[in-house]
N, C-alpha and C positions, 0 to 999 in steps of 0.2 A: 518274455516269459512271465515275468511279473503282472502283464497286463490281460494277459489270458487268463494267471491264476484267480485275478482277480475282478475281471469281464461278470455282469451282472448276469448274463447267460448261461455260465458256466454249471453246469449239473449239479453241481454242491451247493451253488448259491441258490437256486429257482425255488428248491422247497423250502430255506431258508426265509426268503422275500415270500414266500403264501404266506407263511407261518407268522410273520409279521402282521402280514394284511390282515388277518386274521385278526390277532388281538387289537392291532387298531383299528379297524372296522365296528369289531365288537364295543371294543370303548368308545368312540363315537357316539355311536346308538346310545348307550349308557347315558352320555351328558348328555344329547341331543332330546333324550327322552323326560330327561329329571322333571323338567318340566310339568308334564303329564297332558297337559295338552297339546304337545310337541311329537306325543310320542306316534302320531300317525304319520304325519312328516319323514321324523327320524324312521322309522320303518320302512317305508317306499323306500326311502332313500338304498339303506343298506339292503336291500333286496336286488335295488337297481345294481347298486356295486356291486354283490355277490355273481348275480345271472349275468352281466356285462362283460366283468375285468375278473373277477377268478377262476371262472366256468368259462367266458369266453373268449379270454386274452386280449381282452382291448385295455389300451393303457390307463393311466391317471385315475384307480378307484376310489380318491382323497378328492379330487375336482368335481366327480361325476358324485359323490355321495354328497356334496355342499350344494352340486346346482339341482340336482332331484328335491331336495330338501326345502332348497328354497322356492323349488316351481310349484311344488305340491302343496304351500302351506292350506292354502282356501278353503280346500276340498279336505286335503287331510287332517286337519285340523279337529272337523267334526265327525270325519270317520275315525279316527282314533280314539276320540272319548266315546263312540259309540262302540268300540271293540274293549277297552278299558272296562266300561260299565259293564254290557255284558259278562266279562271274565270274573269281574266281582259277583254278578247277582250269580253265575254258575256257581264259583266256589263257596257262597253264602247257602247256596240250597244243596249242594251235594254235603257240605257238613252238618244240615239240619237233618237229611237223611241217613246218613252216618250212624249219626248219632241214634234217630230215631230206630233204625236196621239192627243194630248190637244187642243180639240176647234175644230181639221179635220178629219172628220166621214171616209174619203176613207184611213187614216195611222190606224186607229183603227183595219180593217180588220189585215194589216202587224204587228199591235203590239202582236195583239192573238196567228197570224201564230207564231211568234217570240216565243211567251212563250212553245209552242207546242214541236215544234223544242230542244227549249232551256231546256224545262225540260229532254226530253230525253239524252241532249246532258250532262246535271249535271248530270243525271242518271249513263249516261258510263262510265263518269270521278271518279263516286263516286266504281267504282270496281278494279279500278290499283290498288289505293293502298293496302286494303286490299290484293288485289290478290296477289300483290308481298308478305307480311307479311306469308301466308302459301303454297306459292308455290315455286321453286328455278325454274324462269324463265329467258331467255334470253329478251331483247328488245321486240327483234321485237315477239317473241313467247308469251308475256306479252299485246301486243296492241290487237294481233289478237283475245287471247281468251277471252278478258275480251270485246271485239267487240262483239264477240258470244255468252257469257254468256249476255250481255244486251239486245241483237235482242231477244235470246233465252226464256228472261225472262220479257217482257218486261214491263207490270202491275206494278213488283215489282223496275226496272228500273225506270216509271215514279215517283212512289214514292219514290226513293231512291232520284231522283232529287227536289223535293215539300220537304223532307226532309233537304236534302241540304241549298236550297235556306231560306226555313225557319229558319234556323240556322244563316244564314247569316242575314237574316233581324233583328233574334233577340240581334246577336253579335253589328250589327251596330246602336241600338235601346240604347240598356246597356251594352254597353263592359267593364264596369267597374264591370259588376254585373257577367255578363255570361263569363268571363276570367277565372274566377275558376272553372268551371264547364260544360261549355255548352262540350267544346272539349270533355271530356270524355261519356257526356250525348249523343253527337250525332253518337259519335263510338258505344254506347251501343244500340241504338235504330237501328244504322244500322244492326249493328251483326243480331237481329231476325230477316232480309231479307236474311241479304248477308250469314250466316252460312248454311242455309236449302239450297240454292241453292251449295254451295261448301261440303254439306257431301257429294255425289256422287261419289267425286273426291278424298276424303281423306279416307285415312287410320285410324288409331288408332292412338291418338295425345296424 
């Protein structure tokens, strides 16, 4: 009886053990990323484990998020300061425009153009890394088709981007709250985009 109640199977434990993965997946990413040029790495990685072991029930997402991590450093490395950079020089010019918009009806048109632009632009940056995570790409074969999976898809692009940014509004809102979780929450939410557009491509995983 006792070994039933307490079988890791059992209906009561399973969202139990998500609900773990979760926050330790999210922290993970957290220290894997302090770094900051880690933090391409650390992202493959926990994308890998999200789309793998919580989406797709396959075991060990502690094993599969260290050996992702360590397989991607090369590549990920430099694609993550170049998502880093970006996210900075966005939020550096949507607050110049902000700023500039407040109170002057002719910077309001330029603030919209901005978000327009800008989502798309979160959109494309939101496919490197993933992409590196199931794909073994070189650089430059890494920018081009993750350029073309975002033109090519582009609906789910803009939302990838509105996803994005809304994570970041809500990291910058409670980051004391969304630290445990949000990371792993926004990798999962991406996956029902970004999975359906990369079966095409894959194999039997």
């Amino acid at each position: 009886m006792f070994r039933s109640v307490f079988n890791a199977e059992n209906p009561f434990f399973v969202p139990f053990g998500k609900f773990v993965d979760v926050v330790c997946l999210s922290l993970l990413w957290v220290v894997c990323s302090l770094p900051i040029v880690t933090l391409g790495p650390a992202t493959a990685a926990l994308y890998d484990s999200v789309a793998r072991c919580l989406r797709g029930g396959q075991n060990g997402p502690y094993a599969r998020f260290f050996r992702t991590f360590k397989g991607n450093l090369k590549v990920g490395v430099p694609a993550g300061l170049l998502v880093a950079l970006s996210a900075w020089g966005i939020y550096q010019l949507h607050h110049f425009l902000y700023l500039k918009a407040v109170g002057r009806g002719l910077w309001y048109g330029a603030y919209f153009f901005f978000w327009v632009v800008a989502l798309v632009a979160i959109g494309m940056l939101a496919y490197l890394l993933p992409t590196l995570s199931r794909f073994e790409l070189s650089w430059s074969k890494l920018l081009g088709n993750c350029w073309r999976l975002a033109m090519g898809h582009l609906p789910s692009t803009v939302v990838l981007g509105l996803l994005l940014a809304a994570a970041f509004v809500i990291f910058y809102s409670f980051p004391l709250i969304a630290i445990f979780c949000l990371p792993c929450l926004t990798a999962l939410a991406a996956s029902f985009l970004l999975e359906r557009i990369f079966k095409p491509f894959m194999g039997e995983s």
